[in-house]
Every structure is written in structure tokens, then in C-alpha cells.
C-alpha positions in Angstrom: -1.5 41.7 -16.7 -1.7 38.6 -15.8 -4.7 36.4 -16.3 -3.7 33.6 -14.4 -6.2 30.1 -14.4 -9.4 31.9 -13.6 -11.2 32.2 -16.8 -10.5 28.5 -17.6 -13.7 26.4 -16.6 -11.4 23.2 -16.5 -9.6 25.0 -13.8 -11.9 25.7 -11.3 -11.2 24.7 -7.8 -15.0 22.7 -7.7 -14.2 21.2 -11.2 -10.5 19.6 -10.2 -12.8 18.2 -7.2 -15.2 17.0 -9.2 -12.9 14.9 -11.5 -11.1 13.4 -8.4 -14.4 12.2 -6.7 -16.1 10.8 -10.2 -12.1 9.2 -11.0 -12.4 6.1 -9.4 -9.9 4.5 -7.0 -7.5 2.4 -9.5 -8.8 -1.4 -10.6 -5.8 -2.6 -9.3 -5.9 -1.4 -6.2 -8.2 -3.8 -3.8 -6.6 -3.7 0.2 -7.7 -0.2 0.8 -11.1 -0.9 -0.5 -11.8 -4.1 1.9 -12.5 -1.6 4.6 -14.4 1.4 5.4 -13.6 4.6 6.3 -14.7 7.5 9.2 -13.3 11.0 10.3 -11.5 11.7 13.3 -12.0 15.2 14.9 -7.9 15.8 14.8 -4.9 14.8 13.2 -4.0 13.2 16.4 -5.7 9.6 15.9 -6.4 7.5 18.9 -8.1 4.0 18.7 -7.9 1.1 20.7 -7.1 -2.5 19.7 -7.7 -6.0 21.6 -6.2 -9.4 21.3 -9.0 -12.2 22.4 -12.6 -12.0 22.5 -15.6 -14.3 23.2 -16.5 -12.9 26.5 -19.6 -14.6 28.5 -22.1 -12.6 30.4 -21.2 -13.6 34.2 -24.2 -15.0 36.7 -25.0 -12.5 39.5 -27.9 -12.8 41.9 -30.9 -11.3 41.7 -30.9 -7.8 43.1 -26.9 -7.3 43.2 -25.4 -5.1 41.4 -23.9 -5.8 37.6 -19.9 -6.3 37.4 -17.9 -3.8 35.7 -16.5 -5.2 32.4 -14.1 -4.0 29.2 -12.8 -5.6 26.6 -10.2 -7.9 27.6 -6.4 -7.1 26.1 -7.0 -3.6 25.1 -4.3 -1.9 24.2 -4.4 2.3 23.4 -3.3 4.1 20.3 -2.1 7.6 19.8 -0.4 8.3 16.2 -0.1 11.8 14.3 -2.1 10.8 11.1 0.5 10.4 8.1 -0.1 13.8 5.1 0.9 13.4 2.0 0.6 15.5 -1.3 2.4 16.4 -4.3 1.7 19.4 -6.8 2.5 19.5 -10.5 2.9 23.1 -12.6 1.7 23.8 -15.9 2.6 26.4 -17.8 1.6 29.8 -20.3 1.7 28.0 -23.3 -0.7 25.1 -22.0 -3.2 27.6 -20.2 -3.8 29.5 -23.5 -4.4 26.0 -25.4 -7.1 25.4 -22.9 -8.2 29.0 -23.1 -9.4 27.9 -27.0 -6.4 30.8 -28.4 -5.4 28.2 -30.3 -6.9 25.4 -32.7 -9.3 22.7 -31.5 -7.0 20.4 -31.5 -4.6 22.2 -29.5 -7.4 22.6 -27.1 -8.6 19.3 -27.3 -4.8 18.3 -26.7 -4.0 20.5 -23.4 -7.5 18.9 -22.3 -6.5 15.6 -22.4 -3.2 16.5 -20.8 -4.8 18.1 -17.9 -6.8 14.9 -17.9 -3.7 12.9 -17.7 -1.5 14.3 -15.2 -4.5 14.8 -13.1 -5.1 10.8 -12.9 -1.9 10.9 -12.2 -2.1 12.7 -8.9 -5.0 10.8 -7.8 -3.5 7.3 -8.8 -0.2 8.2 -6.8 -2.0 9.6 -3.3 -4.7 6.5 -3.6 -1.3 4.1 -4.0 0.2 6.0 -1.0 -2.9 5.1 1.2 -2.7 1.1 -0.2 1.0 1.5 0.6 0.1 1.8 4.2 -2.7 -1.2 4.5 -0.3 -3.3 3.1 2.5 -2.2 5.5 -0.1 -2.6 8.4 -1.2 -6.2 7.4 2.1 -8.1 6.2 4.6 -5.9 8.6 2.8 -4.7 11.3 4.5 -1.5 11.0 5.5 1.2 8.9 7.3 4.5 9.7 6.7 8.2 8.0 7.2 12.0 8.6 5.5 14.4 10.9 6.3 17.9 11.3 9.6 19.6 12.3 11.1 16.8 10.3 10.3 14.2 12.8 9.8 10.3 11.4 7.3 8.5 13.2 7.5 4.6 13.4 3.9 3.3 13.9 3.7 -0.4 15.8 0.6 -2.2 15.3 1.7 -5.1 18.1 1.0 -7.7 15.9 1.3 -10.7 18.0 4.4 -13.1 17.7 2.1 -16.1 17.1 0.7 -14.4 14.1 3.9 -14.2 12.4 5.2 -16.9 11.3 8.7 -17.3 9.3 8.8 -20.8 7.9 12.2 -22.9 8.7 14.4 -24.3 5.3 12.4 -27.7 5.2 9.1 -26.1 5.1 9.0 -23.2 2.4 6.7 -23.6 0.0 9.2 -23.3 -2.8 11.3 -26.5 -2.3 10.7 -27.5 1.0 11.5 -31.2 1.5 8.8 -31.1 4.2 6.5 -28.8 3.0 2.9 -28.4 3.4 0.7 -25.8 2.6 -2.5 -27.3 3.1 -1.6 -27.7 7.0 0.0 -24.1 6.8 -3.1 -22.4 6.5 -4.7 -25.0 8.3 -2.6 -24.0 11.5 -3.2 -20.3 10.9 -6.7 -20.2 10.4 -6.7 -22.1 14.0 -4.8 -19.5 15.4 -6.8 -16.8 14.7 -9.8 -19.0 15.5 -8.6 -19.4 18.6 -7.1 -16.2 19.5 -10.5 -14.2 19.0 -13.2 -16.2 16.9 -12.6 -14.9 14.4 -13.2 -16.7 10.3 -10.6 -16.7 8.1 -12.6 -15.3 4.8 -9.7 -13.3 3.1 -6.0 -14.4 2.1 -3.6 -12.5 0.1 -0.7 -13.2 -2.0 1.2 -12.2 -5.2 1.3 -14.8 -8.1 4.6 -16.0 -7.2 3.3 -17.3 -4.2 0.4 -18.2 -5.9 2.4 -20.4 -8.0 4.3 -22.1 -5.5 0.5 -22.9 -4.2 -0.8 -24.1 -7.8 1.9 -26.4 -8.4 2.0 -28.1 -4.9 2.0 -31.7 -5.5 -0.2 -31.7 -2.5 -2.9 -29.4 -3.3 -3.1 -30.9 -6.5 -3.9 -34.3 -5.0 -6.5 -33.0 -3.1 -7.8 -31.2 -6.0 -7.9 -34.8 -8.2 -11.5 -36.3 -9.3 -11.2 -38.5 -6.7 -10.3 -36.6 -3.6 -12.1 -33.0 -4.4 -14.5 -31.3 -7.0 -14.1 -32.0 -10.4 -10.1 -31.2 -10.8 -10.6 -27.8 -12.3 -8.1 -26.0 -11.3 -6.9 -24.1 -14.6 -10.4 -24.1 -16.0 -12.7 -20.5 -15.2 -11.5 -16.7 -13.9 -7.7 -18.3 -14.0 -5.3 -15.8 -12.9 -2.9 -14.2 -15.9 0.1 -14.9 -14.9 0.0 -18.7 -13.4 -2.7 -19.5 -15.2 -5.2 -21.4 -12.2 -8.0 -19.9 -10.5 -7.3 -19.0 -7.1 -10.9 -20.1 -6.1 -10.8 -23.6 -7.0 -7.7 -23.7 -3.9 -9.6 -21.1 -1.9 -12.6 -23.1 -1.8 -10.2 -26.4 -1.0 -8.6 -24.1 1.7 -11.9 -23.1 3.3 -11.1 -19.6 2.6 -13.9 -17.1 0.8 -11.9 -15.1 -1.4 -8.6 -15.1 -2.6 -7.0 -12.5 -3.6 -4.1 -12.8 -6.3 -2.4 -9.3 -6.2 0.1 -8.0 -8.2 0.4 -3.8 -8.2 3.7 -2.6 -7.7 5.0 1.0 -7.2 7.9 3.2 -8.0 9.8 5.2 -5.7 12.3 7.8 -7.2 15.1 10.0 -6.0 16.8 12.4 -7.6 20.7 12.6 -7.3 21.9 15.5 -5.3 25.9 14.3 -5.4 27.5 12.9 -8.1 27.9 9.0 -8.7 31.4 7.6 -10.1 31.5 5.0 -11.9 33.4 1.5 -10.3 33.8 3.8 -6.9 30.5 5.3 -5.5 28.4 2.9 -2.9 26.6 5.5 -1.0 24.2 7.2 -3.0 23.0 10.5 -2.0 19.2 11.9 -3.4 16.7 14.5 -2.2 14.3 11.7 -0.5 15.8 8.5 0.9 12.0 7.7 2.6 10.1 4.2 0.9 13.2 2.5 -0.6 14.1 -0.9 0.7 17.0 -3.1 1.7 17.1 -5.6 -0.3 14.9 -3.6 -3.1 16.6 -3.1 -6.9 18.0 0.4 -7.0 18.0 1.6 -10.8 20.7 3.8 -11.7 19.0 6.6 -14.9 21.3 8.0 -17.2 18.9 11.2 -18.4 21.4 12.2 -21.5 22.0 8.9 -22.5 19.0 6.9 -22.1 20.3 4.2 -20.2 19.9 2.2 -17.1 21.9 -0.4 -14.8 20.3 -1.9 -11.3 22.2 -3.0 -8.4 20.9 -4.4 -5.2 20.3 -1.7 -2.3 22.3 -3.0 0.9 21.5 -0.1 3.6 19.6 2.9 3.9 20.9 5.8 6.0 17.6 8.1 6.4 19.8 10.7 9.0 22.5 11.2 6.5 20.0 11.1 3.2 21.7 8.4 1.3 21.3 4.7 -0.1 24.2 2.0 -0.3 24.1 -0.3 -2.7 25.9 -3.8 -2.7 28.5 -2.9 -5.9 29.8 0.3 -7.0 26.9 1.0 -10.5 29.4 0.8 -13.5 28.4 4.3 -14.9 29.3 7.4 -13.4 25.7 9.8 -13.2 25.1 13.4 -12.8 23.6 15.0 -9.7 20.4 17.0 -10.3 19.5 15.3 -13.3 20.3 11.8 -13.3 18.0 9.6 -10.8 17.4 6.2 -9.1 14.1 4.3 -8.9 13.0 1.3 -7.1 10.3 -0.7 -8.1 8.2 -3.1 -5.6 5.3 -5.4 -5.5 2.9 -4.1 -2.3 3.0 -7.6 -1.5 6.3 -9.6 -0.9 7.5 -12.4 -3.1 7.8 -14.2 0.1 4.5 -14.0 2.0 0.8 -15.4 2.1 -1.4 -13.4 5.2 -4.5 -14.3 5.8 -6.8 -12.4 8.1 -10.7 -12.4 9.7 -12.1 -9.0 8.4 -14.6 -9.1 10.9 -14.7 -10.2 14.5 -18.2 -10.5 16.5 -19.7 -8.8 13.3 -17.4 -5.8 13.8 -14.5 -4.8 11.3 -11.1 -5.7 12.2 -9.8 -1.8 10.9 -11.0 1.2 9.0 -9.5 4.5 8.0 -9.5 7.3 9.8 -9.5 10.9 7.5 -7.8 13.6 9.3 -8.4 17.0 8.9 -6.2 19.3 7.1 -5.2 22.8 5.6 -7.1 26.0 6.8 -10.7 24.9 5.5 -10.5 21.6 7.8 -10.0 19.4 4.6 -10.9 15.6 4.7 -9.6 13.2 2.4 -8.3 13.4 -1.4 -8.5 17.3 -2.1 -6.9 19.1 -4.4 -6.7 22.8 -5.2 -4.3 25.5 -7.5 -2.2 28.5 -7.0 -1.2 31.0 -10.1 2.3 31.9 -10.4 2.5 35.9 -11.9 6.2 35.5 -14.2 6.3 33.4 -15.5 2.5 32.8 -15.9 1.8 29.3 -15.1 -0.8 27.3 -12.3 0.6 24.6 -9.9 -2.2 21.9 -8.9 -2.0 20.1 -5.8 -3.2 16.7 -4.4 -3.0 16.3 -0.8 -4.6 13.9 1.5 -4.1 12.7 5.6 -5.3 10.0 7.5 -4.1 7.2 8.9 -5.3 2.5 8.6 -6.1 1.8 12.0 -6.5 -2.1 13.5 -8.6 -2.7 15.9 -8.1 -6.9 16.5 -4.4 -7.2 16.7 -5.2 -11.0 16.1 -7.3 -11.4 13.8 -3.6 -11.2 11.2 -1.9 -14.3 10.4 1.3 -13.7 8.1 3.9 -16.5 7.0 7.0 -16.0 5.5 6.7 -18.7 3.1 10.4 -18.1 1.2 
């Protein structure tokens, strides 16, 4: 008879909770975590957004009646929350090592598996949920799958004036013109402007960060003689450049700046075979979250190998990837695979944003409910398979990064 994973303590549906709420979200993860988050009665999330603000209070007489007022540029929302989840099985062999059958140390062994692969699951649905922030502040949009197979493409209206693509004179690379200082400057007046709000938080990778560091023009500022005491790769310097991002964020007149770095992986697996020299159009089981322009990486399972080539087109509808040049290895469907590997932030962009406007926060996330018991956020549960005898775990999660002051965003394309 089948025992399945009910005698194992580790196993318990209130102990795999338990270890996701006492796991912390990830270090590296930081965007998600700027803003709070609230429930919404149904999947179906509705919110409303504004562009201005600063409203006066009009004069009436004495005795007449007050005007009617709302918030001026409000704009309605109505988005299916975006699910998620994965599941993971484990099988006989590794229930009865955690069932003690076996030595301590294969015990102890399976135990620290379990431990593993769970942290796996939470790290993957916590990225999915940064994945979307990030989509919502540099893009402005980001598109995902409801039911009946249907992909929703959710439009945050960010305005025009708040994204800002940088002509060849003026990039922050090797602009002949350039000049970041006046940059930010400008976009910190937009948003000021726009809806009163303070700059406080801007976000880039290190290579932007870089092109920042070693601006001849920050670096003048930042001289004895024009500001502070020159300090700029002395203190909490980032790792990879080397300066500290608060020596230019307190030049900038921004509070905190954020130097991110996290990247994630996307995989496919093959489901038609690749020839080598002749094959552009690669077909695998999940097309959704790779990139044009994104490194495709071709995996040779048997041999151990690897070879990238540059993804050209995505065809969602017909569930394949084109790639730029033919990979120079032929590849196996249903065991080979391609990955893609992306920073959440571009190597091309600096946003900077208010995170409050008239003391209210500029977005939050909204948990919807799911599964039969009405489930909010990160939950995970189990289901035993009879023969072979084996447990699958699940992670699932649903919800969805709402904005709420459309203007409050300032991105520049910078490269």
C-alpha cells in the first residue's frame, strides 16, 4: 500500500508554508520590496491612476453649496491578475531517506535537498513578481497569459514626456554632447512639475552606473573644489565599478541610489529538432519572456556544450524563436534546450521615479485570490502520486503591480 508523504513531518502542508513565510524574499531582490502590498476581493483588479496633482480648495460663499470635485486625469484600470506556479516531484527513494529508513546521513541529505529545491521555488515565483515591477517601471507594459490561452498585454499609459530616448550626441556612453548632470536635472523637473512629486529613488545597473562614474562632468563637480571632499571611490563602493553610488546620488539630489544587478534565466525546451548551419526558427514548449535582441543559448545535454546566437524575432502564435544565424550544432528535440539570460534592468536605461506623491504611494501590489480555499499570495501545497510512489510540491502565487501616478516615472534611454 502506498504510504505516500503523510507520515513525513517535513511534508506537511503547514510545514512547506512555514519555510516559505520564515525564507526571506532574496537579498538581491529590492524593486518589489520598495512598495507595499494589499488584497483585492477578485482576480479581476481594478485601480485607478492620475497624471497631475496639486489641486487648491476653491472659494465659495458663505452658505452655498460645496463644488463637486475628483482627482484630475483619472484614468480606470481593469486587468485579470497575472498566476503563476510551478511544481517539482520527488520520488520513493528520497521520501524513505527522509522517512529515517536509511542512515542519518542519508536523512540528513534528502533534508537538505528538500531544503534546496524548496528555496528554489520561492526564489523563482519572488523573481517572477520583480519581473513584473521592473516591466511596469522601465517599459510601462508587459504582457502574460490568462485562461483559455488568452495573452493579456497590460498598458500602464506611461506618459510620452516621461520617456525619454536620448539622440546619438547625447548618450551617456560617448556622447559628444553629453550631460548627465542636466539629464536628471530635466527629469526630476518633469516629474516635479507633472504632479509634485520628489525625486528620492533612481535605478540603474552598473553599466550605467559606470558610464555615470566616469563622466568627466560629474567628476568635476565631485573635485575638492566644486563638491564634498572628492570621495567618490572611498565607502559602501559598488563591486563591480568600484564608486559609491551615494557620493553621485547625494551630488544629484537624489536619496537613494540603487545599483542593481539580478538577472534571470528563461528556458525552453526543444520540441523540433535543430540542424546544424540550416535551422533559424527555433521551436520549444514556452516561447513567453524571451527577448528580441536577448542571447539565445543553444544546450547540448549529451555533450556538454553550449553556443549563443542573438534572438531576432519571436513568434508567440506559432511557438518559436528566430535567431539571427543558423547555431552551428545540430540539437535534439525533447532533450536539448535554449536559455536566455537577462539583467531586470537594461544595459541601456537610468529611471528615476517619486515613490510618493502628496504622502500617498505611487503603486502597491495587489494579491488575488486563488485555488479553491481563496489562497493569497506565495502558497504552496503537495499531491502524492500512488505508482510510482513519489509527492509533487507546488508553488503558486497571483497578483498583479498596480500604478497609481502615471507621472511620477521618468525613464531615459541612455545608450
Amino acid at each position: 500500500m502506498s504510504r505516500g508523504s503523510a507520515s513525513i513531518p517535513e511534508l506537511r502542508l503547514e510545514t512547506l508554508q512555514k519555510f516559505i513565510q520564515k525564507y526571506n524574499t532574496p537579498v538581491e531582490v529590492v524593486i518589489s520590496r520598495l512598495f507595499q502590498s494589499s488584497v483585492s476581493p477578485s482576480s479581476s483588479i481594478k485601480w485607478e491612476s492620475q497624471v497631475g496633482g496639486r489641486g487648491l480648495t476653491p472659494f465659495v460663499a458663505p452658505g452655498s453649496p460645496a463644488p463637486q470635485t475628483s482627482p484630475f486625469g483619472v484614468a480606470q484600470h481593469t486587468a485579470e491578475a497575472a498566476y503563476w506556479k510551478e511544481k517539482m516531484y520527488f520520488d520513493e527513494e528520497f521520501l524513505n531517506n527522509l522517512r529515517k529508513e536509511g542512515t542519518e546521513s542519508e536523512y540528513l541529505s534528502s533534508k537538505a535537498r528538500l531544503s534546496r529545491e524548496l528555496s528554489g521555488l520561492v526564489n523563482r515565483s519572488i523573481r517572477r513578481k520583480e519581473w513584473m515591477f521592473t516591466k511596469m517601471l522601465f517599459s510601462g507594459s508587459f504582457s502574460y497569459h490568462a485562461s483559455d490561452g488568452i495573452q493579456i498585454s497590460l498598458d500602464y499609459s506611461l506618459p510620452d514626456a516621461n520617456q525619454v530616448t536620448l539622440g546619438a550626441d547625447y548618450k551617456w556612453s560617448t556622447g559628444s554632447k553629453k550631460d548627465i548632470p542636466q539629464d536628471i536635472i530635466d527629469g526630476k523637473r518633469i516629474i516635479a512639475e507633472a504632479c509634485g512629486g520628489k525625486v528620492d529613488i533612481g535605478i540603474c545597473n552598473s553599466v550605467v552606473f559606470g558610464y555615470m562614474a566616469k563622466d568627466p562632468g560629474i567628476r568635476s563637480l565631485l573635485a575638492s573644489s566644486s563638491f564634498g571632499k572628492g570621495n567618490l571611490f572611498e565607502g559602501n563602493t559598488n563591486s563591480i565599478v568600484g564608486a559609491n553610488p551615494q557620493i553621485i546620488a547625494g551630488l544629484l539630489g537624489i536619496k537613494n541610489l540603487i545599483i542593481y544587478d539580478e538577472m534571470f534565466e528563461v528556458r525552453g525546451y526543444l520540441t523540433t529538432a535543430v540542424t546544424a548551419s540550416s535551422t533559424v526558427d527555433i521551436y520549444v514548449d514556452n516561447v513567453a519572456d524571451f527577448e528580441v535582441g536577448g542571447t539565445l543559448r543553444f544546450h547540448d545535454i549529451s555533450a556538454g556544450t553550449y553556443e549563443d546566437e542573438t534572438i531576432s524575432a519571436l513568434v508567440p502564435t506559432g511557438g518559436y524563436i528566430t535567431v539571427s544565424t543558423a547555431p552551428a550544432t545540430s540539437y535534439k528535440a525533447g532533450e536539448d534546450f535554449v536559455s536566455m539570460i537577462k539583467r531586470f534592468i537594461p544595459d541601456d536605461q537610468f529611471s528615476m521615479f517619486a515613490s510618493r506623491v502628496d504622502g500617498q504611494a505611487i503603486a502597491e501590489y495587489k494579491q488575488a485570490p486563488f485555488g479553491n480555499g481563496r489562497n493569497y499570495g506565495l502558497t504552496t501545497d503537495k499531491h502524492d502520486e500512488w505508482d510510482p510512489e513519489g509527492t509533487w510540491i507546488r508553488a503558486q502565487d497571483k497578483g498583479l503591480p498596480i500604478l497609481y501616478n502615471r507621472d511620477a516615472i521618468y525613464s531615459l534611454t541612455v545608450e
